[in-house]
MDTraj code that builds the backbone (N, CA, C; nanometers):
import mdtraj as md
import numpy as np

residues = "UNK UNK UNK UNK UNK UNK UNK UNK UNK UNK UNK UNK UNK UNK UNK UNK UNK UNK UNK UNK UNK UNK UNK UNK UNK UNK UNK UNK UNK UNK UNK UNK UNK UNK UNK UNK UNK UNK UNK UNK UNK UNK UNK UNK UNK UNK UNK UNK UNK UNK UNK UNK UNK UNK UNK UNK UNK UNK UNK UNK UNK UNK UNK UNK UNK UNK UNK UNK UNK UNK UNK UNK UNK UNK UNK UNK UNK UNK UNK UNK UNK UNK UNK UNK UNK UNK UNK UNK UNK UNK UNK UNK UNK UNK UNK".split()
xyz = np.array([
    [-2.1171, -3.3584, 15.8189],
    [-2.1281, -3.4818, 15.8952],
    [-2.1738, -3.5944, 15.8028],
    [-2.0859, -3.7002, 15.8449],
    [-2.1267, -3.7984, 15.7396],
    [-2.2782, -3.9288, 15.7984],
    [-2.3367, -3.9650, 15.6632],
    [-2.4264, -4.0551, 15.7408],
    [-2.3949, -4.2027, 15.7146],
    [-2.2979, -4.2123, 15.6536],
    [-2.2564, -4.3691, 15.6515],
    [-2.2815, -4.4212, 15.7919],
    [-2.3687, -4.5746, 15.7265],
    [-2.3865, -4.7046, 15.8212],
    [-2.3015, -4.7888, 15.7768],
    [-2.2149, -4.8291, 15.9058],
    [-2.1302, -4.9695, 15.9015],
    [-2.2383, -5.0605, 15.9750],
    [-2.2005, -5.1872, 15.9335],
    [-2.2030, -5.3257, 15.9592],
    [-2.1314, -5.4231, 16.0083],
    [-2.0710, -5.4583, 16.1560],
    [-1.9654, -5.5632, 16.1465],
    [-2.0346, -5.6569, 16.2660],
    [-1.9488, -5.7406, 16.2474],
    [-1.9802, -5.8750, 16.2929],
    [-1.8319, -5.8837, 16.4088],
    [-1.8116, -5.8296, 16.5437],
    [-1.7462, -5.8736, 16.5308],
    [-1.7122, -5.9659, 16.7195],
    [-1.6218, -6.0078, 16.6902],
    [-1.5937, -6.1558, 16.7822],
    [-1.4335, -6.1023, 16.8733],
    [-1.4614, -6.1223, 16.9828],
    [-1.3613, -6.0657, 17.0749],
    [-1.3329, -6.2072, 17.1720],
    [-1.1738, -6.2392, 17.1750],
    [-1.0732, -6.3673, 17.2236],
    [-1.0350, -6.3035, 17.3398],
    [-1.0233, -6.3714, 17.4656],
    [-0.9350, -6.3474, 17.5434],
    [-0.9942, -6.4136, 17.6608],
    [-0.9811, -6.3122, 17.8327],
    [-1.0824, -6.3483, 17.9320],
    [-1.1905, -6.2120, 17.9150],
    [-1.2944, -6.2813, 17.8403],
    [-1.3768, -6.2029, 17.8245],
    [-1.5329, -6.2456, 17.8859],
    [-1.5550, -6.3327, 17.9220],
    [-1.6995, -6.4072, 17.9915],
    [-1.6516, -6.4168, 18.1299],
    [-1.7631, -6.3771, 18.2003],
    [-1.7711, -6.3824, 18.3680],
    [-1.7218, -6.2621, 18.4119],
    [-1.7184, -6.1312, 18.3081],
    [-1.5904, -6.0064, 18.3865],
    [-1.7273, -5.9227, 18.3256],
    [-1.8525, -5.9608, 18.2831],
    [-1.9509, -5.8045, 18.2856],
    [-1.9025, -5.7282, 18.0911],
    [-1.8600, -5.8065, 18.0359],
    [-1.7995, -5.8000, 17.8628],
    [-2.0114, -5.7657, 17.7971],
    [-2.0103, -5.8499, 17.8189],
    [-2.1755, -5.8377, 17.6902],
    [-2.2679, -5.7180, 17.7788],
    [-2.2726, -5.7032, 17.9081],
    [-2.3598, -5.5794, 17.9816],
    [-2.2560, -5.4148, 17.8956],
    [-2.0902, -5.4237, 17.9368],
    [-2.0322, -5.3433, 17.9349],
    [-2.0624, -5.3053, 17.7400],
    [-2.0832, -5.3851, 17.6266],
    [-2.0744, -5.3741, 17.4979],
    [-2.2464, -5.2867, 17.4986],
    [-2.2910, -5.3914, 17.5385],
    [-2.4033, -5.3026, 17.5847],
    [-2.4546, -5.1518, 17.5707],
    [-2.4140, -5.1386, 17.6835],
    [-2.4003, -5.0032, 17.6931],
    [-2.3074, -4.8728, 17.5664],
    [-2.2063, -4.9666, 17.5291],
    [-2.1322, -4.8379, 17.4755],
    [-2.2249, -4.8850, 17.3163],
    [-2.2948, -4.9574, 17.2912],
    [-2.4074, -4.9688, 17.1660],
    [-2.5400, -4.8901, 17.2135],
    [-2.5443, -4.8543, 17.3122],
    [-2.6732, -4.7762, 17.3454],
    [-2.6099, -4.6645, 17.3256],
    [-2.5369, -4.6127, 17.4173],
    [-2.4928, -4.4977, 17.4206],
    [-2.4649, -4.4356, 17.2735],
    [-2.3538, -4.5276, 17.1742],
    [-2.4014, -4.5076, 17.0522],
    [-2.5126, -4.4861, 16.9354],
    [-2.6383, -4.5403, 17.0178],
    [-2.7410, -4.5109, 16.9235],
    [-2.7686, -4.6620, 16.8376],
    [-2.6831, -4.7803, 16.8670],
    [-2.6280, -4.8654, 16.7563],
    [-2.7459, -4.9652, 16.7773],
    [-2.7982, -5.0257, 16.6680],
    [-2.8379, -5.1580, 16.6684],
    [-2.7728, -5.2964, 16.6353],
    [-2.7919, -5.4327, 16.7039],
    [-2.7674, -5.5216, 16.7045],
    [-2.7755, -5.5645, 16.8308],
    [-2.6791, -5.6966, 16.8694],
    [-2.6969, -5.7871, 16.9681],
    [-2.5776, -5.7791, 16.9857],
    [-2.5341, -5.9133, 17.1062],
    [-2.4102, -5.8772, 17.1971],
    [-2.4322, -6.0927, 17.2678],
    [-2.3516, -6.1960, 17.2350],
    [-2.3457, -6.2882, 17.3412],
    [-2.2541, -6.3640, 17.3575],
    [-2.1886, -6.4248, 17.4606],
    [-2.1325, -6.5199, 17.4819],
    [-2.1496, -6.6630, 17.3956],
    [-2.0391, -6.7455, 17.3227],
    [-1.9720, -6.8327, 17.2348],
    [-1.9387, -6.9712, 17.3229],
    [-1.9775, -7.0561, 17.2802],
    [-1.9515, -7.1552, 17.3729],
    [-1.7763, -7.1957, 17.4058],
    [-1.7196, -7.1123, 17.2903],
    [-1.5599, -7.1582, 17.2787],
    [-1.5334, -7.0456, 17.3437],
    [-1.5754, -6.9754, 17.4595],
    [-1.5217, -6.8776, 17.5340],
    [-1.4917, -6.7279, 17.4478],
    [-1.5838, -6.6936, 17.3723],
    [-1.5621, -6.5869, 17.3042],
    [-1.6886, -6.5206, 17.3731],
    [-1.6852, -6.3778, 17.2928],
    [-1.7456, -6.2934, 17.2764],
    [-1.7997, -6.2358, 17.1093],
    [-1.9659, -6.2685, 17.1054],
    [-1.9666, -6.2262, 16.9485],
    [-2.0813, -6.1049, 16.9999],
    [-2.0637, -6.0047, 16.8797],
    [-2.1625, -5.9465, 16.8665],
    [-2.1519, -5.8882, 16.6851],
    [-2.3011, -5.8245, 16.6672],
    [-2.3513, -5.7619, 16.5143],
    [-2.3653, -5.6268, 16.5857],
    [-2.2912, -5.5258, 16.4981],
    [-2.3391, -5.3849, 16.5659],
    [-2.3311, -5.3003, 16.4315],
    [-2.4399, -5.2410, 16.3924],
    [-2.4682, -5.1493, 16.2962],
    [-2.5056, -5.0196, 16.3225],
    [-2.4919, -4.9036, 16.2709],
    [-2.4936, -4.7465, 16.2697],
    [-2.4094, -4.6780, 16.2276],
    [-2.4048, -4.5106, 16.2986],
    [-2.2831, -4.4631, 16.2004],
    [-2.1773, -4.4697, 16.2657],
    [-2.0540, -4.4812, 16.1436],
    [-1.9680, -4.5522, 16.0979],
    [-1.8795, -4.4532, 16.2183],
    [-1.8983, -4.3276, 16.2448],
    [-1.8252, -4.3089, 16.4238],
    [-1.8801, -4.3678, 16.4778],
    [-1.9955, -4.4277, 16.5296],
    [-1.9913, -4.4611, 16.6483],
    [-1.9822, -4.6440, 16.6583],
    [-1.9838, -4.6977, 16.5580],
    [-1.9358, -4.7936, 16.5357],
    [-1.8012, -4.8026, 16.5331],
    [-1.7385, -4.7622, 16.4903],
    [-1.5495, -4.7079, 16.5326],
    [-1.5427, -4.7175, 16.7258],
    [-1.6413, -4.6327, 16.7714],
    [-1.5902, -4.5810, 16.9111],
    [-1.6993, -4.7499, 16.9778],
    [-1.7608, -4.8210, 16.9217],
    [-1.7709, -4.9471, 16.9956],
    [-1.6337, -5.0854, 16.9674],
    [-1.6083, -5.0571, 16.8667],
    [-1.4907, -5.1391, 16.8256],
    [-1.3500, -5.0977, 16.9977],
    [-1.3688, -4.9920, 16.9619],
    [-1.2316, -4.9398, 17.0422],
    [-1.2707, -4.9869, 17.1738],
    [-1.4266, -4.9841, 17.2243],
    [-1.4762, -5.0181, 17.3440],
    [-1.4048, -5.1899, 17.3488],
    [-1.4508, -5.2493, 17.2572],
    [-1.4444, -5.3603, 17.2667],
    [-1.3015, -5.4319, 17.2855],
    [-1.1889, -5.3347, 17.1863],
    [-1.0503, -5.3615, 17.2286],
    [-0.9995, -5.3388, 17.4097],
    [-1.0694, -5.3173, 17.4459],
    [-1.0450, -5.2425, 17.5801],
    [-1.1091, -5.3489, 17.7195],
    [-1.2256, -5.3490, 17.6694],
    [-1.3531, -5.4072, 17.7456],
    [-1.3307, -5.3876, 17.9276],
    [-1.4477, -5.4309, 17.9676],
    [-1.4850, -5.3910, 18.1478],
    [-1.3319, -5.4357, 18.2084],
    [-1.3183, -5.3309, 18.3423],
    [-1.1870, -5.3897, 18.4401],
    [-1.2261, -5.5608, 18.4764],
    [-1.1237, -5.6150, 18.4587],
    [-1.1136, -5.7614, 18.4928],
    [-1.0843, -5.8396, 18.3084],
    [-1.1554, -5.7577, 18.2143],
    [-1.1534, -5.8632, 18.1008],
    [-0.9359, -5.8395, 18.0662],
    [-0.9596, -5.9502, 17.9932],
    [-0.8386, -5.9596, 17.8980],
    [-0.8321, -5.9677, 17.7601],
    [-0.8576, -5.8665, 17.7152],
    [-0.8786, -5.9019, 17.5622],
    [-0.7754, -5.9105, 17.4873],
    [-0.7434, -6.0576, 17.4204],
    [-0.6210, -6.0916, 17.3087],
    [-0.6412, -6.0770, 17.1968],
    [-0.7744, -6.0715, 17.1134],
    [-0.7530, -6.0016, 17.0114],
    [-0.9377, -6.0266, 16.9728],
    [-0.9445, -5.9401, 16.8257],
    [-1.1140, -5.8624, 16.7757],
    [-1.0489, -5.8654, 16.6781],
    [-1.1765, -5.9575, 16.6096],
    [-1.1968, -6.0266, 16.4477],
    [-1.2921, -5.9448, 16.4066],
    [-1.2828, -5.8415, 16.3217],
    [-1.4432, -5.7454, 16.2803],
    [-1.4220, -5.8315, 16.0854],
    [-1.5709, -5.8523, 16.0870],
    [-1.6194, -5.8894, 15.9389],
    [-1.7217, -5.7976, 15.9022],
    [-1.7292, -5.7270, 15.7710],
    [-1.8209, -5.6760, 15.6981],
    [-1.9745, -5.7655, 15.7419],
    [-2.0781, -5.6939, 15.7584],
    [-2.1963, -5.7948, 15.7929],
    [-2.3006, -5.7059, 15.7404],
    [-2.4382, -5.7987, 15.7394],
    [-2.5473, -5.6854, 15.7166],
    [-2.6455, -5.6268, 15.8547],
    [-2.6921, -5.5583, 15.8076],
    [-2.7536, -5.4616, 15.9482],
    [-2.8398, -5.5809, 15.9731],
    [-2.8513, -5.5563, 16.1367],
    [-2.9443, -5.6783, 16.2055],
    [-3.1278, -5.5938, 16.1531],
    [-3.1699, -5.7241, 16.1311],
    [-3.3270, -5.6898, 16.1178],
    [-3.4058, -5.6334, 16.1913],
    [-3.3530, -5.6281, 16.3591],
    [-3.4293, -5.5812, 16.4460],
    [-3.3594, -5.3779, 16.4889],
    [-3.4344, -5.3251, 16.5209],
    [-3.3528, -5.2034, 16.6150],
    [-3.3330, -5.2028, 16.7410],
    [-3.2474, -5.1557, 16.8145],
    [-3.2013, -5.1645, 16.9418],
    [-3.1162, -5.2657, 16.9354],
    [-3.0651, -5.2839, 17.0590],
    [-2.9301, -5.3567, 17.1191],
    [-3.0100, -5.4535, 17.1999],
    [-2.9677, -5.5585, 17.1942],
    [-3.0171, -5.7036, 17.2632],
    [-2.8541, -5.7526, 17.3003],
    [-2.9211, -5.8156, 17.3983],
    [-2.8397, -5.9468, 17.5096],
    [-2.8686, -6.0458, 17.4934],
    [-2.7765, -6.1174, 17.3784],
    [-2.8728, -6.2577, 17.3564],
    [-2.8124, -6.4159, 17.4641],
    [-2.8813, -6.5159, 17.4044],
    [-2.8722, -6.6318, 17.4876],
    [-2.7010, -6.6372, 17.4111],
    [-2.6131, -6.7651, 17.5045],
    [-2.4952, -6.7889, 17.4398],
    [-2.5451, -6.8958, 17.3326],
    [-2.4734, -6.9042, 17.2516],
    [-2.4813, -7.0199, 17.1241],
    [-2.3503, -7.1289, 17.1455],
])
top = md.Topology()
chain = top.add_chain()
for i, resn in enumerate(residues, 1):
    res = top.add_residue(resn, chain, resSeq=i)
    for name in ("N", "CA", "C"):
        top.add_atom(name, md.element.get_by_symbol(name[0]), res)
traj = md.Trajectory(xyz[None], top)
């Protein structure tokens, strides 16, 4: 079993605010074990930082291509990033 930690940064386009997107990321970063944050973009996005291992960071990405019944997701920008300073998963304010 491998212990590689990924790092990404990443930002999800579509109808993704008002459909339960940052509760639903949420969860599949807990469930993962993952640290970082999760918020709403004033240009109607979705950003989040999610760090851990590099499966279960894979299986939040895929969450995120998918996201809660009602979203529409058109497309997920992932960038190399560094691990957030804090542990656990936060719900932050929108920016």
């Amino acid at each position: 079993m491998s212990d590689d930690i990924t790092s990404l940064r990443v930002r999800v386009e579509g109808i993704v605010q008002g459909v339960g997107f940052r509760a639903f990321l949420k969860m599949a970063a807990m469930r993962g074990g993952l640290d970082g944050w999760v918020r709403n973009r004033s240009d109607g996005s979705i950003e989040a930082l999610v760090s851990g291992p590099t499966k279960a960071v894979e299986d939040f990405v895929s969450a995120a291509t998918q996201g809660p019944q009602g979203a529409r997701v058109r497309s997920v920008d992932l960038h190399n990033s560094e691990a957030p300073a804090e542990k656990g998963f936060q719900q932050r304010a929108t920016l």
